[in-house]
ZAPAMI-836770 format. One record per residue: residue number from 1; x, y, z of N, C-alpha, C, O in turn. Coordinates in nm, 2 decimals, decimal comma. Atoms other than C-alpha are relative to their C-alpha. Example, Ala and Ser with C-alpha at 12.3 -4.5 7.8 and 13.67 -1.06 7.14 Angstrom:
{rec 1 {0,09 -0,12 0,00} {1,23 -0,45 0,78} {0,09 0,12 0,00} {0,19 0,12 0,07}}
{rec 2 {-0,09 -0,11 0,00} {1,37 -0,11 0,71} {-0,08 0,11 0,08} {-0,03 0,22 0,09}}
! end
This chain:
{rec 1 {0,01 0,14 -0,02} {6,38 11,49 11,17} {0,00 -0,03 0,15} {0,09 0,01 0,21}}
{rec 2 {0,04 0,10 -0,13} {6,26 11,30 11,50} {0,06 -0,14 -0,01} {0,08 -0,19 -0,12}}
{rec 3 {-0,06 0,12 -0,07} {6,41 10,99 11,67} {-0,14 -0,05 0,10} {-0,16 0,02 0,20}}
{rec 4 {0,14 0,07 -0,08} {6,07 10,78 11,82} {0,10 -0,02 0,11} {0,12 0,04 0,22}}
{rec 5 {-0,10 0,11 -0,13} {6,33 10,55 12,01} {0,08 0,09 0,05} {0,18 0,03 0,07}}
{rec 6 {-0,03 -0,04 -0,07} {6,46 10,83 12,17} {-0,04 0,03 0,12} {0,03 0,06 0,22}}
{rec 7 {0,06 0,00 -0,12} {6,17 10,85 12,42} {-0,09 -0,11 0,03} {-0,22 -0,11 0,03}}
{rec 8 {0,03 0,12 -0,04} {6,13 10,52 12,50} {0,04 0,04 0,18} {0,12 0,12 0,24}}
{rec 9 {-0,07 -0,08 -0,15} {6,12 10,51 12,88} {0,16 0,02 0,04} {0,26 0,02 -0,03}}
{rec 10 {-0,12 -0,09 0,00} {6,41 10,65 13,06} {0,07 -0,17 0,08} {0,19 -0,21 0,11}}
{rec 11 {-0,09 0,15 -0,10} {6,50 10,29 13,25} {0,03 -0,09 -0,13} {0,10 -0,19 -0,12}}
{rec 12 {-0,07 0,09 0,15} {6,57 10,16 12,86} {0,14 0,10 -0,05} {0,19 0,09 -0,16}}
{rec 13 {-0,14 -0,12 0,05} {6,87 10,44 12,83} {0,12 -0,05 -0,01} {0,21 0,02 -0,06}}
{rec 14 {-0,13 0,03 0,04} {7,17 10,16 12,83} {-0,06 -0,09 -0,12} {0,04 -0,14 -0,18}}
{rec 15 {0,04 0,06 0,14} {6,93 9,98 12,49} {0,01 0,17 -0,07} {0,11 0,17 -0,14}}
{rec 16 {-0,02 -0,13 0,10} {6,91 10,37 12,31} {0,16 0,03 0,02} {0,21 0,09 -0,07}}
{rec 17 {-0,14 -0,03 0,03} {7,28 10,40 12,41} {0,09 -0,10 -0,16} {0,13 -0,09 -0,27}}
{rec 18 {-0,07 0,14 0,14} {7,41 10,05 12,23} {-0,06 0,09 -0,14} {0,01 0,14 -0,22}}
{rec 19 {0,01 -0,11 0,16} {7,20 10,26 11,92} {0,07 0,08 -0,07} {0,08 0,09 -0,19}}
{rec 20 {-0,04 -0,13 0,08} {7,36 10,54 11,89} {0,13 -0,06 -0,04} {0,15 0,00 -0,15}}
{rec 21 {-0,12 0,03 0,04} {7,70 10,38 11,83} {-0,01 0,01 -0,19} {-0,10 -0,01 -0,26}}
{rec 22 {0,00 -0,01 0,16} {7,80 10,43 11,47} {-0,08 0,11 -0,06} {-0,09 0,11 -0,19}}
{rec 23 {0,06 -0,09 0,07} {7,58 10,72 11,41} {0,12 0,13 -0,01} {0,23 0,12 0,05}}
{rec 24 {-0,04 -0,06 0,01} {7,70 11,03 11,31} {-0,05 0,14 0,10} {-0,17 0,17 0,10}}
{rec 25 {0,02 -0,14 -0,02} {7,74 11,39 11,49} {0,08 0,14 -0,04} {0,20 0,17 -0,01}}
{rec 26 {-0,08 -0,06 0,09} {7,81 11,67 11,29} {-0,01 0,18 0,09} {-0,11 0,22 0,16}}
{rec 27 {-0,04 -0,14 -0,09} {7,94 12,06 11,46} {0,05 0,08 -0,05} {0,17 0,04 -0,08}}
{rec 28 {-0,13 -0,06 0,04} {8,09 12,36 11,31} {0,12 -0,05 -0,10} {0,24 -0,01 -0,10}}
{rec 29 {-0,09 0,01 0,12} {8,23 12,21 11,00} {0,02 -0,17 0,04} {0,00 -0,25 -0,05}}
{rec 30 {-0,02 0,14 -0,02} {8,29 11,86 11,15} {-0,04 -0,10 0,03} {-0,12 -0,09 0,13}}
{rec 31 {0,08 0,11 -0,02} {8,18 11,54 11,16} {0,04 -0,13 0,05} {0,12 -0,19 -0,02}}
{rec 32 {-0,07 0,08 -0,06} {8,26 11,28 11,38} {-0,11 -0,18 0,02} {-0,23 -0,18 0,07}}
{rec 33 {0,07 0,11 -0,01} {8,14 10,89 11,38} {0,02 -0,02 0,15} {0,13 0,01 0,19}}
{rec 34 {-0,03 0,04 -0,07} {8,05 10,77 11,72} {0,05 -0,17 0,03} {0,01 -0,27 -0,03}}
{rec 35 {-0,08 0,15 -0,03} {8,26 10,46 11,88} {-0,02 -0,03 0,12} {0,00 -0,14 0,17}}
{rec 36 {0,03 0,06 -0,14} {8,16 10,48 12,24} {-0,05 0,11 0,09} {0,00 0,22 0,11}}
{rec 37 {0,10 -0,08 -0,03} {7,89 10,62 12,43} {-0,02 -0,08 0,16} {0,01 -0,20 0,17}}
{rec 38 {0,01 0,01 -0,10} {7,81 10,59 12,81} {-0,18 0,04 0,08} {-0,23 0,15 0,10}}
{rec 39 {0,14 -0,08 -0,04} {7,44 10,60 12,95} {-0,03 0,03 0,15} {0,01 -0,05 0,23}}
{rec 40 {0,07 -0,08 -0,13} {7,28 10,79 13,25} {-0,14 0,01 0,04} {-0,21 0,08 -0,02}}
{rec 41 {0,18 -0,01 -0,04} {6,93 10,74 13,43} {0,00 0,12 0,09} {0,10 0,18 0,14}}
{rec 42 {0,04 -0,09 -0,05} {6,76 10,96 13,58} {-0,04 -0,01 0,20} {0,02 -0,09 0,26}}
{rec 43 {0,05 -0,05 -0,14} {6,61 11,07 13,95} {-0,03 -0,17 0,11} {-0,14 -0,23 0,10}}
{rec 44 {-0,03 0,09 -0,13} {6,68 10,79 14,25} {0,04 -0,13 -0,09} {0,04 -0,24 -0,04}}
{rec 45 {-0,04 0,15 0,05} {6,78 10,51 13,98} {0,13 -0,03 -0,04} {0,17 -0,14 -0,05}}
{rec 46 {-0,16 -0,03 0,01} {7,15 10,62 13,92} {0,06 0,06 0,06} {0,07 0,18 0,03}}
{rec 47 {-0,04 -0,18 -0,06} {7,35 10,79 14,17} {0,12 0,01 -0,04} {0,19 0,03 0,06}}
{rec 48 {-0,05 -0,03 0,08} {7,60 10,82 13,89} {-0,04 0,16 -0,07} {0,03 0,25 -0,08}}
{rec 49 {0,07 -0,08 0,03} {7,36 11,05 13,74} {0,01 0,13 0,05} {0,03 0,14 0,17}}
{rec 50 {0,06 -0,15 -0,03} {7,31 11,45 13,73} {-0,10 0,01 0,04} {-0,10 0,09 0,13}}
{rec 51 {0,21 0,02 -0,06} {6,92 11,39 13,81} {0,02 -0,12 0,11} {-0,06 -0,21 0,13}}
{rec 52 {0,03 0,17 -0,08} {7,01 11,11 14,06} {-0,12 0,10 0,11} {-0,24 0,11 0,08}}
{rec 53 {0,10 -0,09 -0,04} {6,84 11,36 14,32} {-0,09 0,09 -0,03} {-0,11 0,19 0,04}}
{rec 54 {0,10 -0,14 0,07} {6,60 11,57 14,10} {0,02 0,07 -0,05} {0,13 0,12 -0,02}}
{rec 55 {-0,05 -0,15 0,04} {6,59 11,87 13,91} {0,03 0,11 0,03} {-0,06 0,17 0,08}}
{rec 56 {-0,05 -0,08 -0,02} {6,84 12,14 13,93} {-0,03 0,13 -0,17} {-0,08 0,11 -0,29}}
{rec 57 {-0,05 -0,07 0,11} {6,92 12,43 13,71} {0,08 -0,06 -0,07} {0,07 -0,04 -0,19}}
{rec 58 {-0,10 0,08 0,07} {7,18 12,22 13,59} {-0,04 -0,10 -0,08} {-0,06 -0,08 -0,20}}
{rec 59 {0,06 0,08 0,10} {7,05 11,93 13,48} {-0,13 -0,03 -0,03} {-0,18 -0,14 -0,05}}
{rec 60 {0,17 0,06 0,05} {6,67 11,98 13,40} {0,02 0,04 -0,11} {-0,07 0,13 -0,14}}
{rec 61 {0,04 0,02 0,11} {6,75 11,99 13,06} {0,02 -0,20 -0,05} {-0,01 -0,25 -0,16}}
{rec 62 {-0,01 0,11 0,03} {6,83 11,60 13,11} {-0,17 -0,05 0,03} {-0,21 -0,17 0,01}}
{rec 63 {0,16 0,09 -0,02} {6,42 11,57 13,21} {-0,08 0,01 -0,14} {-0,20 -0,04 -0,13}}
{rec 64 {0,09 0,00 0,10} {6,30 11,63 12,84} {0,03 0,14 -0,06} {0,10 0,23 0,00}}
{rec 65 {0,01 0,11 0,11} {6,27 11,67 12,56} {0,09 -0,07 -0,06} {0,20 -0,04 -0,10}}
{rec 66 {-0,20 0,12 0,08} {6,49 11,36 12,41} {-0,03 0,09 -0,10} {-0,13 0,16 -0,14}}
{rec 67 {-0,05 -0,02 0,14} {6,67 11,44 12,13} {0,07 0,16 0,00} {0,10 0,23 -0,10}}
{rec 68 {-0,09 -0,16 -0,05} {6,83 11,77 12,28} {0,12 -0,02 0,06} {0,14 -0,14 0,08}}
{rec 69 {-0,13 -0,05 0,00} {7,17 11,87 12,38} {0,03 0,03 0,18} {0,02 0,14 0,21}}
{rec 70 {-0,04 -0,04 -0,11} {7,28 11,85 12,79} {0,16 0,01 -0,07} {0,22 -0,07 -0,15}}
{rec 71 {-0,13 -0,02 -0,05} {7,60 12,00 12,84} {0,09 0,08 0,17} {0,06 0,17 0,24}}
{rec 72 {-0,03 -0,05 -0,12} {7,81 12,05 13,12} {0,12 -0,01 0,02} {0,19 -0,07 -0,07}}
{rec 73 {-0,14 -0,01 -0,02} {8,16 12,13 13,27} {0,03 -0,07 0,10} {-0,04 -0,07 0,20}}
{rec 74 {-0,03 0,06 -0,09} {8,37 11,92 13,46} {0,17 0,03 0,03} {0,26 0,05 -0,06}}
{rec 75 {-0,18 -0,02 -0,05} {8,73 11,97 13,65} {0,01 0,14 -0,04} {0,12 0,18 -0,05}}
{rec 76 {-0,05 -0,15 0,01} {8,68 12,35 13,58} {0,08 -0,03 -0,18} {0,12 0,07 -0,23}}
{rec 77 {-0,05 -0,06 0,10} {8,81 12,32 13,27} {-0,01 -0,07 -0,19} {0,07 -0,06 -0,29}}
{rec 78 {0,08 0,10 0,13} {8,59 12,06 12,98} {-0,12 0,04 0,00} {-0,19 0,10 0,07}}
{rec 79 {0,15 -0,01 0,03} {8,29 12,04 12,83} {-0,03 -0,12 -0,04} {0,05 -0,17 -0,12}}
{rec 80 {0,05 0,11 0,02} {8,12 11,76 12,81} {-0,16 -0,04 -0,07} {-0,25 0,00 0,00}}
{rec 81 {0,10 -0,06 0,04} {7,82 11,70 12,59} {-0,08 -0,15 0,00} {-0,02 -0,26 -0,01}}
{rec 82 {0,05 0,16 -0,04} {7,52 11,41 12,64} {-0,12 0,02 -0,12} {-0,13 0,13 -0,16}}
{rec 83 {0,11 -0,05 0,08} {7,22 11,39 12,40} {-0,13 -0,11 0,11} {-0,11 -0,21 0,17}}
{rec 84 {0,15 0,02 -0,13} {6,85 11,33 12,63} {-0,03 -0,10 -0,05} {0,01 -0,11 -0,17}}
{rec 85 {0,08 0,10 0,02} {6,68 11,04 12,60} {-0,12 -0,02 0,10} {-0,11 0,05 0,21}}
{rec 86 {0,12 0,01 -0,12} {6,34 10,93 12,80} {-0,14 0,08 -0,06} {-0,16 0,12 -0,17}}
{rec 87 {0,10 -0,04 0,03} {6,02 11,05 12,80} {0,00 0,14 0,06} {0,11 0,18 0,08}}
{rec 88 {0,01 -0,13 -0,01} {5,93 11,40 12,89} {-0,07 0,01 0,22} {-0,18 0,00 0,28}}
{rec 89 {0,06 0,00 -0,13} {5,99 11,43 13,29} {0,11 -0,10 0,07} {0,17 -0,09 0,18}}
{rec 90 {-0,07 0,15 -0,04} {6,20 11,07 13,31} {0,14 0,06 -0,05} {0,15 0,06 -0,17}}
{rec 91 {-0,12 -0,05 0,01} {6,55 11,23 13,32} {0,11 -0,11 -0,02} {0,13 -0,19 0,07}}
{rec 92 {-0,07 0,12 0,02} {6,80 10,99 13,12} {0,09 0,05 -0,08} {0,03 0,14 -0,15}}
{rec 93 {-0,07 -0,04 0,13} {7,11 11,08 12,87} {0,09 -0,07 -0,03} {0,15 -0,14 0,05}}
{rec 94 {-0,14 0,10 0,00} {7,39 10,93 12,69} {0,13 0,08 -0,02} {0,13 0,18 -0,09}}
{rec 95 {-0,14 -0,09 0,00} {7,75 11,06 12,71} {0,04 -0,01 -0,12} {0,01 -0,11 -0,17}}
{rec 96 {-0,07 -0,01 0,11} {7,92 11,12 12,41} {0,13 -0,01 0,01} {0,21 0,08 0,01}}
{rec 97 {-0,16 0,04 -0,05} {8,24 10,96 12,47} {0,12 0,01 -0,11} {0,22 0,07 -0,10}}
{rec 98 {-0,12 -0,04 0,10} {8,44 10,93 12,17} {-0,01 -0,07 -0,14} {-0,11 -0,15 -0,15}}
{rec 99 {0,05 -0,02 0,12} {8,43 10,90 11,81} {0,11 0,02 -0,09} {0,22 0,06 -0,05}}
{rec 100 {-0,15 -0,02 0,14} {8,67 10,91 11,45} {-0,07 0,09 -0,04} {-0,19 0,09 -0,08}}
{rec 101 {0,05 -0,13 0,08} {8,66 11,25 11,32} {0,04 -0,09 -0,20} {0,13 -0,13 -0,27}}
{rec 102 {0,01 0,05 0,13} {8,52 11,12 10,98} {-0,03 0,15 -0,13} {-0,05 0,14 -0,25}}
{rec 103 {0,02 -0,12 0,07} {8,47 11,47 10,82} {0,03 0,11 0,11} {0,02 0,12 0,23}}
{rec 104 {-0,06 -0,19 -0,04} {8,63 11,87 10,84} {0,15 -0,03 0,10} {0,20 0,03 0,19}}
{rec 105 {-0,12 -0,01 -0,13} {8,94 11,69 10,99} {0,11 0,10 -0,01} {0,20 0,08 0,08}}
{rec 106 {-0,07 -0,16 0,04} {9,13 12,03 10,89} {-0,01 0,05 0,15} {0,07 0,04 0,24}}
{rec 107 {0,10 -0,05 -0,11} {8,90 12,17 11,15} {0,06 0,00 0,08} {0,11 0,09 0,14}}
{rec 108 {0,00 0,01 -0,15} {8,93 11,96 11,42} {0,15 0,02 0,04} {0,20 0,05 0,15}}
{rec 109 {-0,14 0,03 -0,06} {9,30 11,91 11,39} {0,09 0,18 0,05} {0,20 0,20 0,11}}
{rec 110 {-0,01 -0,13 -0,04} {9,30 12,33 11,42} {-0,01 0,00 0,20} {0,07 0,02 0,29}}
{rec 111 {0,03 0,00 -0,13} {9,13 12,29 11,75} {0,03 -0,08 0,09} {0,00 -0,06 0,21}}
{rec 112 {-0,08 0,04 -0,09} {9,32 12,07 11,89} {0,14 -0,08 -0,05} {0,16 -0,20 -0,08}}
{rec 113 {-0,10 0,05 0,13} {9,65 12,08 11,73} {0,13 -0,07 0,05} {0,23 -0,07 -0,03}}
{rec 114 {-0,05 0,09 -0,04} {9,84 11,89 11,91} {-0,03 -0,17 0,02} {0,07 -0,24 0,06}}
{rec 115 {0,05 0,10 0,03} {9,68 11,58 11,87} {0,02 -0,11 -0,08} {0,04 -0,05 -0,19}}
{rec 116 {-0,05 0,08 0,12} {9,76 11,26 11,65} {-0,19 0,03 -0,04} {-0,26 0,10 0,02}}
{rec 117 {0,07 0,07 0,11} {9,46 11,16 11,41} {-0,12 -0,09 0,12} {-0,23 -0,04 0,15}}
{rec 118 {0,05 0,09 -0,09} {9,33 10,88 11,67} {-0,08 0,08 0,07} {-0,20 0,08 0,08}}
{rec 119 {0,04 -0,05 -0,12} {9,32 11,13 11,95} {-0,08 0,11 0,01} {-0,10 0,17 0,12}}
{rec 120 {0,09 -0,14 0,05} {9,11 11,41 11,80} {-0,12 0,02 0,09} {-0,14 0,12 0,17}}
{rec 121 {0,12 0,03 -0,07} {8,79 11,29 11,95} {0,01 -0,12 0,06} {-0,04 -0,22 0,01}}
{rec 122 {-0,05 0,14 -0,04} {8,90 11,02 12,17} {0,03 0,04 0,17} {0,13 0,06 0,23}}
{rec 123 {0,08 -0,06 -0,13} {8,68 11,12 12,51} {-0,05 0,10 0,01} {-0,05 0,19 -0,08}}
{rec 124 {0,16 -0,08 0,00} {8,42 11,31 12,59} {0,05 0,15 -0,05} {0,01 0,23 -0,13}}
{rec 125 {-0,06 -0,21 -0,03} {8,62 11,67 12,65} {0,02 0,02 -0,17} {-0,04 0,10 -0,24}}
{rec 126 {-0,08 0,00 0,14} {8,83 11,56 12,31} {-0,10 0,02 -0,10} {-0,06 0,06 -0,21}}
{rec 127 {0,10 0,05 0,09} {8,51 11,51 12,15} {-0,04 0,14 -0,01} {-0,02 0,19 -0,13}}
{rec 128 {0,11 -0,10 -0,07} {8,31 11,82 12,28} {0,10 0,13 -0,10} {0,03 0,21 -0,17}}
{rec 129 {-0,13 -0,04 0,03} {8,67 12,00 12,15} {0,00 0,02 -0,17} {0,00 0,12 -0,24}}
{rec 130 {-0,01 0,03 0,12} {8,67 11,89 11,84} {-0,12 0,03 -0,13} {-0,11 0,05 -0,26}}
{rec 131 {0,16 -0,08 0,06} {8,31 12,00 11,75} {-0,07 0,13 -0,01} {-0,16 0,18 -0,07}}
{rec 132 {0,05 -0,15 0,05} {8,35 12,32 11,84} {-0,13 0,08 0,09} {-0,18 0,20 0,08}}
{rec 133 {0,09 -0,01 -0,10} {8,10 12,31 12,11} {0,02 0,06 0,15} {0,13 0,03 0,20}}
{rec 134 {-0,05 -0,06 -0,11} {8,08 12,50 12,45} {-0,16 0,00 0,06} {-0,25 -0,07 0,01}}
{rec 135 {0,12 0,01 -0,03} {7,79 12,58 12,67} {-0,16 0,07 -0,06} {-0,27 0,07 -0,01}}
{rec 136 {0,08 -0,04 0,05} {7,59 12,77 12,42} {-0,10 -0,12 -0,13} {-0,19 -0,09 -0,21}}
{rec 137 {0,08 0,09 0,05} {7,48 12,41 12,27} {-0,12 -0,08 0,13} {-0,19 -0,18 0,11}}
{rec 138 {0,07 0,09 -0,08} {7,30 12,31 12,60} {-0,12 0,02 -0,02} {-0,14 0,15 -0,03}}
{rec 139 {0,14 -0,04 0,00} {6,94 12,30 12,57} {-0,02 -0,04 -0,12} {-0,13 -0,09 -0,11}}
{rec 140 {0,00 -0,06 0,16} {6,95 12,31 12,15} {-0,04 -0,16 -0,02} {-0,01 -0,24 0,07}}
{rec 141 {0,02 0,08 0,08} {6,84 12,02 11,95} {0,10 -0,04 -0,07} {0,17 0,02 -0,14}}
{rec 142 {-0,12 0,07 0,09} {7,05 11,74 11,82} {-0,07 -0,02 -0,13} {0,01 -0,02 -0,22}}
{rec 143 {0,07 0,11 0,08} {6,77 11,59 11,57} {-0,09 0,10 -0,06} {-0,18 0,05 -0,12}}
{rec 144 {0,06 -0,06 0,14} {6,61 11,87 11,36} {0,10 0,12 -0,02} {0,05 0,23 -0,03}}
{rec 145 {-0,10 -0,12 0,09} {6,88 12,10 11,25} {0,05 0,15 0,06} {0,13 0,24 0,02}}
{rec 146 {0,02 -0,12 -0,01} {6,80 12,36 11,45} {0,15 0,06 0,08} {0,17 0,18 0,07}}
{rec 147 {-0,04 -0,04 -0,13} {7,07 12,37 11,71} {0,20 -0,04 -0,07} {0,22 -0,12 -0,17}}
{rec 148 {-0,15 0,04 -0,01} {7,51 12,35 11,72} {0,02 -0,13 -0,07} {0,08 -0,13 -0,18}}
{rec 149 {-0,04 0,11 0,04} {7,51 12,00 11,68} {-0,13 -0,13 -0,06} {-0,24 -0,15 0,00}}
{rec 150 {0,06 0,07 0,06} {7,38 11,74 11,44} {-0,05 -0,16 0,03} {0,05 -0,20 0,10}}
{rec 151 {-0,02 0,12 -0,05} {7,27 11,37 11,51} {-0,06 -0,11 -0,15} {-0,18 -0,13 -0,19}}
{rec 152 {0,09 0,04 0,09} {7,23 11,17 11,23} {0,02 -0,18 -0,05} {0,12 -0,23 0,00}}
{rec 153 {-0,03 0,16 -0,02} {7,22 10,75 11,13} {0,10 -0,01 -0,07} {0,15 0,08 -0,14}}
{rec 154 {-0,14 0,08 0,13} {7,50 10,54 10,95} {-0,11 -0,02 -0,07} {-0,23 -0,03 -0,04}}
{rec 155 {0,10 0,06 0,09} {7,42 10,44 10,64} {-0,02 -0,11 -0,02} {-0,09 -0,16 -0,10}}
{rec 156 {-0,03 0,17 -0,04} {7,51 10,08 10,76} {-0,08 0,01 0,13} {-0,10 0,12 0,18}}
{rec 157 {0,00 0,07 -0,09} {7,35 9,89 11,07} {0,13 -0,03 0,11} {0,21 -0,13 0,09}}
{rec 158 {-0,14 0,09 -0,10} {7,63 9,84 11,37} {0,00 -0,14 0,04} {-0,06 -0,18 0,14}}
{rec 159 {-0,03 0,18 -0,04} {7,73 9,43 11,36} {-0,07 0,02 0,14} {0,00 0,11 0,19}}
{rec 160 {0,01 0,06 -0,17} {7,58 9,37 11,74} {0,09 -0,07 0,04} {0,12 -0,10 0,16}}
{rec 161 {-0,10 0,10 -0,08} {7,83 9,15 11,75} {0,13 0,11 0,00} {0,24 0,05 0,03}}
{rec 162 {-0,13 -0,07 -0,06} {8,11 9,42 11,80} {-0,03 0,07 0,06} {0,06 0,15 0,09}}
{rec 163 {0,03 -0,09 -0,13} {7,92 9,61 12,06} {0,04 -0,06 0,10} {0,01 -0,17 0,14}}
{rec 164 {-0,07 0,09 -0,18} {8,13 9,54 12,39} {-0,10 0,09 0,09} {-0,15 0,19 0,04}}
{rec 165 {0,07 -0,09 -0,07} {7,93 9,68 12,70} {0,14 -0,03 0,14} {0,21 -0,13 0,16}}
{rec 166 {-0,10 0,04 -0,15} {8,18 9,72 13,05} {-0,05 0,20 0,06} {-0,11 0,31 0,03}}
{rec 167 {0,05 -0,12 -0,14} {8,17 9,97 13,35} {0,03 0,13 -0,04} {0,09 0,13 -0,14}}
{rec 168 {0,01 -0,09 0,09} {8,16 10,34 13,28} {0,16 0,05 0,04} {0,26 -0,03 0,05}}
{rec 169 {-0,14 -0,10 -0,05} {8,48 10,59 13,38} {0,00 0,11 0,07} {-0,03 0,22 0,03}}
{rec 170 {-0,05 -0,09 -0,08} {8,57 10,75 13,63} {-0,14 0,08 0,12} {-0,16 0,19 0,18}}
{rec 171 {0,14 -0,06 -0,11} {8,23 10,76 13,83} {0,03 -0,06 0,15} {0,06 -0,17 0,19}}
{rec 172 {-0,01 0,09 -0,11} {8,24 10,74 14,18} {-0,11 -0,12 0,10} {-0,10 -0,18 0,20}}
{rec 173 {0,09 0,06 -0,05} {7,93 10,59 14,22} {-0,08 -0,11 -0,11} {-0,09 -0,07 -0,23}}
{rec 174 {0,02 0,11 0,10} {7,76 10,25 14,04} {0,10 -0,02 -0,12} {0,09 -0,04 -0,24}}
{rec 175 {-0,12 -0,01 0,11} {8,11 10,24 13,91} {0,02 -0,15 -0,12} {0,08 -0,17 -0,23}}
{rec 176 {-0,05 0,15 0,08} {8,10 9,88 13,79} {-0,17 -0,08 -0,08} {-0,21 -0,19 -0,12}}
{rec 177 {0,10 0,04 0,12} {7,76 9,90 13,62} {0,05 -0,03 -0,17} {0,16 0,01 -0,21}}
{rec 178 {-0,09 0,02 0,14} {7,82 9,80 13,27} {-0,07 0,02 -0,08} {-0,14 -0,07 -0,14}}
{rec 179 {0,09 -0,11 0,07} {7,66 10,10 13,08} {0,11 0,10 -0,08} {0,07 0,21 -0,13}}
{rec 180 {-0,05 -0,06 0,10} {7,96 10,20 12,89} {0,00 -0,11 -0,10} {0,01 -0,23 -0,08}}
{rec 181 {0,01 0,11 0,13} {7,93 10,06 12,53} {0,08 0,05 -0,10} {0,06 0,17 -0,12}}
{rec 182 {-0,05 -0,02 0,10} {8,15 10,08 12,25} {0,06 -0,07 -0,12} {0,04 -0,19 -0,10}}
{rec 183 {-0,03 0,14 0,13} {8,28 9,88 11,92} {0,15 -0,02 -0,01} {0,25 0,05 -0,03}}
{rec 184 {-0,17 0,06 -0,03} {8,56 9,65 11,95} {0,03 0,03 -0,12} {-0,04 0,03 -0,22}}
{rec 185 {-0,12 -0,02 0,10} {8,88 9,72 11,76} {-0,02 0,12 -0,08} {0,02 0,15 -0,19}}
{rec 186 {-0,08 -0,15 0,09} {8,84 10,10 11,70} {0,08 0,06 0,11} {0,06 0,08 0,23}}
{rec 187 {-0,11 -0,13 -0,04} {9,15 10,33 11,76} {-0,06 0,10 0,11} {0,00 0,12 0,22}}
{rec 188 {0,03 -0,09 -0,06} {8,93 10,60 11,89} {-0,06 -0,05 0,10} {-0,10 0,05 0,17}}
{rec 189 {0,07 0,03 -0,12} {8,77 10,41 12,16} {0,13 0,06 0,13} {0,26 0,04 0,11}}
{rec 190 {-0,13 -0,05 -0,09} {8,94 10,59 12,51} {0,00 -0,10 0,08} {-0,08 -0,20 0,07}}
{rec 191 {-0,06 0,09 -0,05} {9,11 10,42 12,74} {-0,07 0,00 0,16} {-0,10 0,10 0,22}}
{rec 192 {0,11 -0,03 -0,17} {8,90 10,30 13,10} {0,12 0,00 0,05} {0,23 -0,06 0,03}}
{rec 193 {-0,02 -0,01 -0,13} {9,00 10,42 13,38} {-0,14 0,01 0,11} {-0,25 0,08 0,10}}
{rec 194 {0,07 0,01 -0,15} {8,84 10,33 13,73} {-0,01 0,12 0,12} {0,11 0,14 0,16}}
{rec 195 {-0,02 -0,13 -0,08} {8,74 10,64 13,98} {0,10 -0,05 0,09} {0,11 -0,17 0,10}}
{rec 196 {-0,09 -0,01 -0,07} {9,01 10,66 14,21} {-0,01 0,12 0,09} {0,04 0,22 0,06}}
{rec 197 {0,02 -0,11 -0,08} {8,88 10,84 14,54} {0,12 0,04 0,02} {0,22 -0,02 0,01}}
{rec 198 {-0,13 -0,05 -0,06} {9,10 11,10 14,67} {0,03 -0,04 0,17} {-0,06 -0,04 0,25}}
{rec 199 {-0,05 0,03 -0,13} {9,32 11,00 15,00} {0,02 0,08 0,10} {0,13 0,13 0,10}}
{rec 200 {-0,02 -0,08 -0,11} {9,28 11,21 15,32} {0,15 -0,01 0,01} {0,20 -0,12 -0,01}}
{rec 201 {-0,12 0,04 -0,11} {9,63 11,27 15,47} {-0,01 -0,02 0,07} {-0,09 0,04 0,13}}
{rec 202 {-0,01 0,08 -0,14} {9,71 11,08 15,75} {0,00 0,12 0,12} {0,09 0,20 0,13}}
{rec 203 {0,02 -0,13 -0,13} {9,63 11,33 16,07} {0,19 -0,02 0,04} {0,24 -0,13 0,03}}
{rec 204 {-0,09 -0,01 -0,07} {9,97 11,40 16,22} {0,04 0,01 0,14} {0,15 0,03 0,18}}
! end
C-alpha cells in the first residue's frame, strides 16, 4: 500500500504531519496509535533539520522516497525514528513523538518495564523503545509491509478540532516554529520542553 499525500512537496511537511496523527504504527508485535508528531524540512528551509545543509550519509535517506523509515541516534544513547515525506530529492520528515500503545501491550511493557501504561510510548526514544526498533529499520519502508515498521490509517478521521499545533522540543534552532502537533487531552502526549543552551563557565 502507497500514501500519494506523502509526496506532496516537501514545504507542505507541517500539513502531512497534522495527517498522520491518529494513525497507526505497528513493530515487532506492537501497535501503537499516534498522538503527537513533529515535522522537519529539508535543505536551507529548516536549520532545525538533518538536511538543513544537504545530503550526508546520515540523513539522505530523509531526500526520498516518502513513505520510508529515517532513523537516527541522539545523546549516545536513543533512537529516534521519522517517517520521509516530500517528493523524491526535497528532503522533509515527520518525528514520531509519541503515541498509546494500543496493541501487544505485554510486549512493550517487557521493553520497557519500568514504565506506567501512559509512559510506554510517550516521546520519541519511548516510542522507538517500545517498537522494538533500532538502526536496522532506517532506510526500510513504513507503507508496504516490507520493512520493521508498519504505517497504517484509523478507522476514524482525527476531529481537526483537537489538533493543537505549538513549538517543537528541544531544538536549538527555529525553536518557536509551531510544527509540533498533537491531540488535546491525550495522556500520552509528552511534556514540552524548550532547548536550553549549555552555559560556558565563567573564565576565572
Amino acid at each position: 500500500m502507497t500514501y500519494t499525500w506523502l509526496d506532496a512537496p516537501a514545504a507542505d511537511v507541517a500539513a502531512t504531519a497534522r495527517t498522520l496523527l491518529g494513525w497507526d504504527v505497528s513493530g515487532n508485535g506492537v501497535r501503537v496509535r499516534l498522538t503527537e508528531v513533529e515535522a522537519y524540512a529539508g535543505t536551507g528551509a529548516d536549520p532545525a533539520s538533518h538536511a538543513h545543509r544537504g545530503p550526508t550519509p546520515r540523513n539522505r535517506v530523509m531526500f526520498g522516497p516518502a513513505g520510508h523509515v529515517y532513523v537516527y541516534f541522539v545523546f549516545g544513547m536513543h533512537w529516534c525514528a521519522n517517517i520521509v515525506c516530500g517528493r523524491d530529492g526535497e528532503a522533509a520528515a515527520v518525528l514520531l513523538r509519541a503515541g498509546e500503545v494500543v496493541d501487544g501491550i505485554g510486549i512493550a511493557r517487557d521493553r520497557r518495564p519500568h514504565a506506567s501504561d501512559r509512559d510506554l510510548a510517550r516521546g520519541p526514544a519511548r516510542l522507538v523503545t517500545a517498537l522494538g526498533l533500532d538502526r536496522d529499520a532506517n532506510g526500510t519502508s513504513a507503507v508496504d509491509g516490507t520493512g520493521p515498521l508498519l504505517l497504517t490509517p484509523p478507522v476514524e478521521a482525527v476531529d481537526p478540532a483537537r489538533v493543537v499545533a505549538g513549538p517543537r522540543v528541544g531544538v536549538a534552532a527555529a525553536h518557536d516554529l509551531p510544527w509540533r502537533f498533537w491531540l488535546a487531552d491525550e495522556p500520552s502526549v509528552s511534556v514540552y520542553r524548550r532547548h536550553s543552551p549549555r552555559r560556558r563557565p565563567a573564565p576565572r
